[in-house]
Backbone as CSV, one residue per row, in Angstrom:
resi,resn,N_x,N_y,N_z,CA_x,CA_y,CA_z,C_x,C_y,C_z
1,UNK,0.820,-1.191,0.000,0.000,0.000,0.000,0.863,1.254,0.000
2,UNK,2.308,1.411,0.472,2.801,2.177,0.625,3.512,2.721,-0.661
3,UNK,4.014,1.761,-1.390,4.050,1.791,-2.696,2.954,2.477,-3.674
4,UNK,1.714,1.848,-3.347,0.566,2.279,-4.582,0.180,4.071,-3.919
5,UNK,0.495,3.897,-2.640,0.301,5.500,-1.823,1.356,6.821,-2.762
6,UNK,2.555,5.861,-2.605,3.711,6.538,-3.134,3.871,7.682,-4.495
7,UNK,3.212,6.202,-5.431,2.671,6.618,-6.797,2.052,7.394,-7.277
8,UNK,0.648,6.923,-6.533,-0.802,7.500,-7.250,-1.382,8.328,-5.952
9,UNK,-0.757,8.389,-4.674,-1.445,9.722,-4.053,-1.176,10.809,-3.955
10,UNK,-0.172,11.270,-4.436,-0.028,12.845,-4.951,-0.971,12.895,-6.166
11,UNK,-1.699,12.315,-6.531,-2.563,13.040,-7.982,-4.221,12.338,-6.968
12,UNK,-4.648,12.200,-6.249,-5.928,12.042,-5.826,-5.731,11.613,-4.022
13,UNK,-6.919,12.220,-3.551,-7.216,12.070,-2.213,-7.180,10.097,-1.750
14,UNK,-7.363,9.549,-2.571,-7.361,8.115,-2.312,-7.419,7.170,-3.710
15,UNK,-7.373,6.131,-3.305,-6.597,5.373,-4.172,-7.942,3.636,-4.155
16,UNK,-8.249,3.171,-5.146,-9.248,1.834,-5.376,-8.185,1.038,-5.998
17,UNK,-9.010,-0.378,-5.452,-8.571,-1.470,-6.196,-9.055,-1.398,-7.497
18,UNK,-8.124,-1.646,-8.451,-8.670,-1.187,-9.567,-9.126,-2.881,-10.646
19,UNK,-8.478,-3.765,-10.157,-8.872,-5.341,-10.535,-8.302,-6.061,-9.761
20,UNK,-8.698,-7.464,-9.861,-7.925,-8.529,-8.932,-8.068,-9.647,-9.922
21,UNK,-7.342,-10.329,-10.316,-7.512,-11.392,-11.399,-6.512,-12.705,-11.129
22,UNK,-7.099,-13.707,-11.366,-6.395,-14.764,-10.780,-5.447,-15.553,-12.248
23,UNK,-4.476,-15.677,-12.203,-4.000,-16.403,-13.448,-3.097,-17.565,-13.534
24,UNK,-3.414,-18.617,-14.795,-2.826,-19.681,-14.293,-2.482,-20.311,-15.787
25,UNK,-1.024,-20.581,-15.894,-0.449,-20.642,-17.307,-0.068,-22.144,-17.117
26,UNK,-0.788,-22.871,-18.494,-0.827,-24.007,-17.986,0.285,-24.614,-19.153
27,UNK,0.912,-25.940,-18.438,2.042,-26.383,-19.635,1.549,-26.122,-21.004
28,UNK,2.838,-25.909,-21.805,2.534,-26.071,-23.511,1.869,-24.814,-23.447
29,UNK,0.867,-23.198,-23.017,0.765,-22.300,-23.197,1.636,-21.708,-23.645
30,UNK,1.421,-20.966,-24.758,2.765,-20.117,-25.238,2.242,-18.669,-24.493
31,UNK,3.653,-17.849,-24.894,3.590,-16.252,-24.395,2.623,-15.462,-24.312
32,UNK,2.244,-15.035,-23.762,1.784,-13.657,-23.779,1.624,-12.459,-24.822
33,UNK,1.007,-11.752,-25.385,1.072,-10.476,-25.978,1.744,-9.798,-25.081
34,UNK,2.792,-8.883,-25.135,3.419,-8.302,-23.950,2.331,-6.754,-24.514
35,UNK,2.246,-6.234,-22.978,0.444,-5.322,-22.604,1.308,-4.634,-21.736
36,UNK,0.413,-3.717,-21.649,0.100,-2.681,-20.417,-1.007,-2.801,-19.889
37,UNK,-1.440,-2.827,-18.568,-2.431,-3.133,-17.713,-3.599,-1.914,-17.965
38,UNK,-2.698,-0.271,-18.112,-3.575,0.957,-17.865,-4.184,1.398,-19.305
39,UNK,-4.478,0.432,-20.490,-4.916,0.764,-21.381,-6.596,0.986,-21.405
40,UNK,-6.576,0.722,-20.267,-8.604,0.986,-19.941,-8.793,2.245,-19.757
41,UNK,-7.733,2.893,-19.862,-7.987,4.426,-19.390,-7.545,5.493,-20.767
42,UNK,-8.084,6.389,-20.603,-7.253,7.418,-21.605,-6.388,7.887,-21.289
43,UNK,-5.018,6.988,-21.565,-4.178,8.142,-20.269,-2.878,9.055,-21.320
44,UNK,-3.493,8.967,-22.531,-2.550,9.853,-23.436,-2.924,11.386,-22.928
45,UNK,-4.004,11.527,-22.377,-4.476,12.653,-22.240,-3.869,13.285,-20.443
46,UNK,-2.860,12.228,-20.089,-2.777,12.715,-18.810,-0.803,11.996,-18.373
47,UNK,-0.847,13.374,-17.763,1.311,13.137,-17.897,1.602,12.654,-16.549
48,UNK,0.694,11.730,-16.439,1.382,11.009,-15.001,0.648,9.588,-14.897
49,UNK,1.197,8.657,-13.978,1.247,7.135,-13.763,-0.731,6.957,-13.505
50,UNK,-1.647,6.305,-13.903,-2.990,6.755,-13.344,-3.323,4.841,-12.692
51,UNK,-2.046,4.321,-12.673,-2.069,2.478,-11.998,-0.823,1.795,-11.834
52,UNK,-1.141,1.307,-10.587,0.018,0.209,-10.590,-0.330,-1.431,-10.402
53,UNK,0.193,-2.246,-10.707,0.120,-3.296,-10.775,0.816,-4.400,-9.663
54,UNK,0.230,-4.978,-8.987,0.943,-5.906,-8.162,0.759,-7.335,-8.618
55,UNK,1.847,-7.719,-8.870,1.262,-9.564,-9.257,2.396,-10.406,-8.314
56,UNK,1.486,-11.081,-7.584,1.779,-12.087,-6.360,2.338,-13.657,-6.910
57,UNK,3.362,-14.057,-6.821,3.748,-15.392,-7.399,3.300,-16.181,-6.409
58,UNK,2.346,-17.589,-6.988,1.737,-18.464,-5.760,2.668,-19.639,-6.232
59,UNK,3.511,-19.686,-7.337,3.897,-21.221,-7.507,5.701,-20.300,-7.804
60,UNK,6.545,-21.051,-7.412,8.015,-20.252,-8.074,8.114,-19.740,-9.944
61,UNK,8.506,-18.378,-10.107,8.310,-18.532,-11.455,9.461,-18.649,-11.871
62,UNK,9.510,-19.174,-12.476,11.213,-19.757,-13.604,10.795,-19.354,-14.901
63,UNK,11.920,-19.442,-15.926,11.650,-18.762,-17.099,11.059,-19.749,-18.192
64,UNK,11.584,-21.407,-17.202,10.504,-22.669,-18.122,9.368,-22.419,-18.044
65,UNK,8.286,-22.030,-16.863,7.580,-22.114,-16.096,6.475,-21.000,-16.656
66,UNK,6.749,-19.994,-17.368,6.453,-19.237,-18.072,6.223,-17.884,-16.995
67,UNK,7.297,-17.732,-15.869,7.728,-16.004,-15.330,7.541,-14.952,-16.324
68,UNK,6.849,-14.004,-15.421,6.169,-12.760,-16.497,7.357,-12.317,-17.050
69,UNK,7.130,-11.743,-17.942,8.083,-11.275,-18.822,7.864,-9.616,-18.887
70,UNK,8.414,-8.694,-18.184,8.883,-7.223,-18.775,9.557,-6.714,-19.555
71,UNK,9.606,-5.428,-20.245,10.637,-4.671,-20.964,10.413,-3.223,-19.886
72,UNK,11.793,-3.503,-19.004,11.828,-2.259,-18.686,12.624,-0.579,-19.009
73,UNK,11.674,0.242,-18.339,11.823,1.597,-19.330,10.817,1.640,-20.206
74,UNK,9.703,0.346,-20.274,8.759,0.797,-21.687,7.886,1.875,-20.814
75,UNK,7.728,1.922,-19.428,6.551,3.355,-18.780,7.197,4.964,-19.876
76,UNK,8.482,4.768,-19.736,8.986,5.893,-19.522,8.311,6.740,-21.295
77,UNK,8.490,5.823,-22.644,8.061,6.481,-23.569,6.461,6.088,-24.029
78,UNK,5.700,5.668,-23.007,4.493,5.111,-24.001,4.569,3.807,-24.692
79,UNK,3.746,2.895,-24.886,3.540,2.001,-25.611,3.399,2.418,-27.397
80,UNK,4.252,1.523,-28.115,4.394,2.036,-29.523,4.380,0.344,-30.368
81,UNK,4.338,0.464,-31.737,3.946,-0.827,-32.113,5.649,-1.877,-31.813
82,UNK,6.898,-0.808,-32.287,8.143,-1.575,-32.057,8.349,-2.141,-30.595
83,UNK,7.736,-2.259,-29.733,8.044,-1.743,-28.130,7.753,-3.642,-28.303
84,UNK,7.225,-4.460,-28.740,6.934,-5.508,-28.733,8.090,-6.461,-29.082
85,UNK,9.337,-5.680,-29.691,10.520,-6.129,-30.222,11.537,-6.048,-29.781
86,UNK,11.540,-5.237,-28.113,12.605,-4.706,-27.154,13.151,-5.566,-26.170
87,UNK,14.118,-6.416,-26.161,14.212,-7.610,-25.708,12.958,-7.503,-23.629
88,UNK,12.611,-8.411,-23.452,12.063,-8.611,-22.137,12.883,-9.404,-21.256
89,UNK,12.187,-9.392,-20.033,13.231,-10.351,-18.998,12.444,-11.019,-18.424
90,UNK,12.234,-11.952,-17.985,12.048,-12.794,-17.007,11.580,-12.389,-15.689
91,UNK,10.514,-12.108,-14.474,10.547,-11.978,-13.439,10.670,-13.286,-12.567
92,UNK,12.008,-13.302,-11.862,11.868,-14.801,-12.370,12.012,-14.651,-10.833
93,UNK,11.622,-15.383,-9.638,11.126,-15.023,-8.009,10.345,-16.632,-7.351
94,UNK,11.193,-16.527,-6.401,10.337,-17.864,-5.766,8.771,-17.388,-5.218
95,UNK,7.716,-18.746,-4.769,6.705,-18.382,-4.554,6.634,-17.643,-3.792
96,UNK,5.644,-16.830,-3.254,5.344,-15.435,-1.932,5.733,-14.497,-2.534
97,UNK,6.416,-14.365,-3.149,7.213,-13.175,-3.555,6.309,-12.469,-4.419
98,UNK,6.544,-11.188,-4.933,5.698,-9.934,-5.305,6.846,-9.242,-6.769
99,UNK,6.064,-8.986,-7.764,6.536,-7.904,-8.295,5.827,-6.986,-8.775
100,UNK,6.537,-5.505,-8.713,4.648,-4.484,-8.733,5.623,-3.818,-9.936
101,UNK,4.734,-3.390,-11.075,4.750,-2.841,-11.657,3.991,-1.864,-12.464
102,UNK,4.404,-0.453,-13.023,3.305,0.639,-13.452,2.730,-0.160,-14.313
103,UNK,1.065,0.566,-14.342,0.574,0.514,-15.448,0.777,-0.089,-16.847
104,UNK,1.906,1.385,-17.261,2.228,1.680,-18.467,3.312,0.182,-18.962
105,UNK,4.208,-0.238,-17.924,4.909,-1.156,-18.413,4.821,-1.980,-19.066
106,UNK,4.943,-2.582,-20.330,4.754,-3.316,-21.192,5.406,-4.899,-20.397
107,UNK,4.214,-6.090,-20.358,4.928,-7.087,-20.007,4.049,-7.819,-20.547
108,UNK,4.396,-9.489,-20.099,3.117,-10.598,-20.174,3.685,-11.769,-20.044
109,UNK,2.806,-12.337,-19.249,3.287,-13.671,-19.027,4.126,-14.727,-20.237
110,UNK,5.156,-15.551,-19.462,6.049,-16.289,-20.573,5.300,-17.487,-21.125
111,UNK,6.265,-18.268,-22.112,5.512,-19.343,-22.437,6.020,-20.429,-21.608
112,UNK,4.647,-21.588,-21.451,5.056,-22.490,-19.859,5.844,-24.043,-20.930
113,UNK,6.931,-23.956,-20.650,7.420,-25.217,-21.000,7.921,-26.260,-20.104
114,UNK,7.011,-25.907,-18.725,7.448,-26.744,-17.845,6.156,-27.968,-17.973
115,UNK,6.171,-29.233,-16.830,4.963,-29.965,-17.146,4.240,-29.625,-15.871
116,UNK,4.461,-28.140,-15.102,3.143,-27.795,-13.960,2.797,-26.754,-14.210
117,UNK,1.628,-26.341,-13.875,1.112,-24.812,-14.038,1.560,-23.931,-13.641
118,UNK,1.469,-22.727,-13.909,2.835,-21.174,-13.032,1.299,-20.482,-12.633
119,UNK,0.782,-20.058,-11.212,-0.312,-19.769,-10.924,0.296,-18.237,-10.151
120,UNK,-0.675,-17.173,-10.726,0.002,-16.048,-9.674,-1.713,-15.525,-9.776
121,UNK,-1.681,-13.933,-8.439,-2.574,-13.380,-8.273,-2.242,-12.130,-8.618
122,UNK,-3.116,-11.499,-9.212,-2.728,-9.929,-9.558,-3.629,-9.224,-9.551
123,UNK,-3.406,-7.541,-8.447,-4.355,-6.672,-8.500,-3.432,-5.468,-8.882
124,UNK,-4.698,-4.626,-9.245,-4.000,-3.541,-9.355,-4.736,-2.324,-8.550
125,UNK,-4.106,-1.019,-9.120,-4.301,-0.179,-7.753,-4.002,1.105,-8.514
126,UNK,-5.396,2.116,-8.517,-5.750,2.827,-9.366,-6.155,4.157,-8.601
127,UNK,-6.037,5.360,-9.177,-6.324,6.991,-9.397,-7.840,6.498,-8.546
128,UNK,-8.351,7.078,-7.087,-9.483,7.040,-6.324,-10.663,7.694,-7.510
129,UNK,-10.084,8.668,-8.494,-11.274,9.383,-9.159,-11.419,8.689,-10.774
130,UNK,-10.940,7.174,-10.950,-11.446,6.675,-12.255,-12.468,5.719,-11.955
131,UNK,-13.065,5.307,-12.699,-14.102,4.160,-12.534,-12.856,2.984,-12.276
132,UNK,-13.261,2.029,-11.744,-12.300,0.428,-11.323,-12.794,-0.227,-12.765
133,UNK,-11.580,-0.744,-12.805,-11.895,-1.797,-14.170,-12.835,-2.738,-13.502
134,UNK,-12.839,-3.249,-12.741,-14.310,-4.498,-11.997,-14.727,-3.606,-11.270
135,UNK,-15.835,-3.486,-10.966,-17.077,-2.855,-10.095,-16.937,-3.487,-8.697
136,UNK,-16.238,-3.563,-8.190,-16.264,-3.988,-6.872,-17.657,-4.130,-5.959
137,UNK,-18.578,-2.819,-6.172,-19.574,-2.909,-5.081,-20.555,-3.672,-6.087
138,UNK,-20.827,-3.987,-7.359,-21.387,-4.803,-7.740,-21.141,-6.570,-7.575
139,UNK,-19.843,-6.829,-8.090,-19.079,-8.016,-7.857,-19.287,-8.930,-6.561
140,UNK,-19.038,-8.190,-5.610,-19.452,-8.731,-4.234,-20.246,-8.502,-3.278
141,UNK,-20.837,-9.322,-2.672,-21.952,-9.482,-2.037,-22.117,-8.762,-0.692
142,UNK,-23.361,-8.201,0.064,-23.045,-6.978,0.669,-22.995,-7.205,1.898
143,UNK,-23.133,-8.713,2.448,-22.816,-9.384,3.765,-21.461,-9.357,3.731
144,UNK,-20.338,-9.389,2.514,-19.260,-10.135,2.578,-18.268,-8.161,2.056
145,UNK,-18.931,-7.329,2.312,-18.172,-5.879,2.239,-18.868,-5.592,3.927
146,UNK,-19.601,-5.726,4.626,-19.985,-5.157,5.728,-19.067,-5.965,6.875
147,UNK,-18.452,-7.167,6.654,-17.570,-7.769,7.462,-16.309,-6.995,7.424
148,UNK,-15.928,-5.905,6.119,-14.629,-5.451,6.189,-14.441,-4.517,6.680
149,UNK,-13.307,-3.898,7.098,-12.582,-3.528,8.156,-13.232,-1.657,7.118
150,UNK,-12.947,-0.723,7.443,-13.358,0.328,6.528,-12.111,1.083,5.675
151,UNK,-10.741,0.501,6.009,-9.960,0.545,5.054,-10.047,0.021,3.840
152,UNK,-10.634,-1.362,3.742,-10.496,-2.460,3.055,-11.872,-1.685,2.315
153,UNK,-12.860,-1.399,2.966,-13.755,-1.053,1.885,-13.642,0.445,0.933
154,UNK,-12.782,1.195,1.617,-12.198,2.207,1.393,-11.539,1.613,-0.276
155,UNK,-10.723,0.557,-0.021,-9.937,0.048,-1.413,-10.753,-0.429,-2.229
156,UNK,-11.905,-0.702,-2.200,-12.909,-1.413,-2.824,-13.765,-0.621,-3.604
157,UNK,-13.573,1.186,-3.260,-14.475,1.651,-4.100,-15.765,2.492,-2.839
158,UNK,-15.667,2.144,-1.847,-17.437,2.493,-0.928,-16.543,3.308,-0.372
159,UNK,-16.309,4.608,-0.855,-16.232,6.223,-0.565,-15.877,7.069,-1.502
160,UNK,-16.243,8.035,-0.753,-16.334,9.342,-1.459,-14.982,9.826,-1.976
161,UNK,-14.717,10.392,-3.358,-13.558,11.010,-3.907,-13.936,12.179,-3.894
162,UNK,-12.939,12.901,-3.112,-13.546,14.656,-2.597,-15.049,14.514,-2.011
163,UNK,-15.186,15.645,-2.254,-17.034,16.125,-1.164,-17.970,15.395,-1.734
164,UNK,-18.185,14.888,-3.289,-18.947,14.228,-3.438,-19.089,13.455,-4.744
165,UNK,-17.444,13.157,-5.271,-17.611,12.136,-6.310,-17.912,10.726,-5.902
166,UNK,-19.474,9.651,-6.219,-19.332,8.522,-5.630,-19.748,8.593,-4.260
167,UNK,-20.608,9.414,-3.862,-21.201,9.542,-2.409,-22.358,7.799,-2.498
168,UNK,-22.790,7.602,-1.204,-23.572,6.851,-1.366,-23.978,6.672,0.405
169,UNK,-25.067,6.063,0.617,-25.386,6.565,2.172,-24.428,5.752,2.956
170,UNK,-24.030,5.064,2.935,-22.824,3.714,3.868,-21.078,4.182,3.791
171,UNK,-20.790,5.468,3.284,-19.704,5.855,3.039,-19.070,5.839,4.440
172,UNK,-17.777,5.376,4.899,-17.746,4.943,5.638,-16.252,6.517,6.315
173,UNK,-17.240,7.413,6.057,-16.651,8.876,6.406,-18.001,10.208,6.436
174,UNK,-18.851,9.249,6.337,-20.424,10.257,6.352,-20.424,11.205,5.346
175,UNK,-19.994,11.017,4.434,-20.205,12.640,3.172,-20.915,12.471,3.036
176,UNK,-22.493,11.366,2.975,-23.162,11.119,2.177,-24.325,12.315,3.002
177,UNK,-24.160,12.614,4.044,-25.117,13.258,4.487,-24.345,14.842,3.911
178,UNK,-23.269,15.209,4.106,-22.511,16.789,3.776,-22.970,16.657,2.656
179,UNK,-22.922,15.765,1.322,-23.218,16.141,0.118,-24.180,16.843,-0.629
């Protein structure tokens, strides 16, 4: 959090989960399209980072195994059609381990030439004032957001950005009545 704070809270009062996606590259899968995560956004129109990316390794990734693959430095000029031709590397990290990366970074999972699956978790972590790529307060069920702590729902989307972008009566800072 201190990281995604780092990033993206000098440009907004707070910060949403912006997806959570589970992925699992199974033998004989080949590569990846190497992507940028923040292409859901318009962000030609804006000169700063608007996501970051965390992807959680649940199995060790090796470069048989198909470990994500980056080109780093691609944040720094934009995504372009040659950028697909810039050699990549390997994130290559035993299980538990974490690698977070912007948005903009061009990566994607390798191809698995091992004979077990390479399973990781990845969320990302987005500008408090864009829509979330998943709808969080739709997605999950409202017994299973009222058990969370009000940070956690805070990351989820259930508050207010400034005085009253996204008010709603359960805001768990009362704007909904100031608004």
């Amino acid at each position: 959090m201190a990281l995604a704070n780092g990033v993206l809270g000098p440009r907004c009062e707070n910060i949403r989960v912006g997806s959570t996606t589970a992925i699992e590259i199974l033998p004989g899968e080949e590569a990846q399209i190497l992507h940028a995560d923040d292409t859901i956004y318009p962000k030609e129109y804006l000169p700063f980072e608007v996501q970051i990316s965390v992807l959680w390794a649940l199995d060790d990734f090796t470069e048989e195994n198909g470990a994500t693959r980056v080109i780093p430095g691609s944040h720094l000029k934009g995504p372009h059609p040659d950028d697909a031709e810039q050699p990549s590397y390997p994130a290559e990290m035993p299980r538990g381990s974490i690698v977070v990366y912007l948005g903009s970074t061009l990566h994607g999972g390798g191809a698995n030439r091992s004979d077990k699956p390479r399973r990781a978790l990845v969320n990302t972590y987005a500008l408090g004032w864009l829509r979330q790529e998943e709808n969080q307060y739709l997605t999950l069920p409202s017994d299973a957001v009222d058990k969370q702590s009000d940070d956690v729902k805070r990351l989820l989307g259930f508050q207010v950005h400034g005085a009253n972008l996204g008010v709603w009566p359960q805001d768990p800072d009362g704007k909904w009545f100031e608004s």
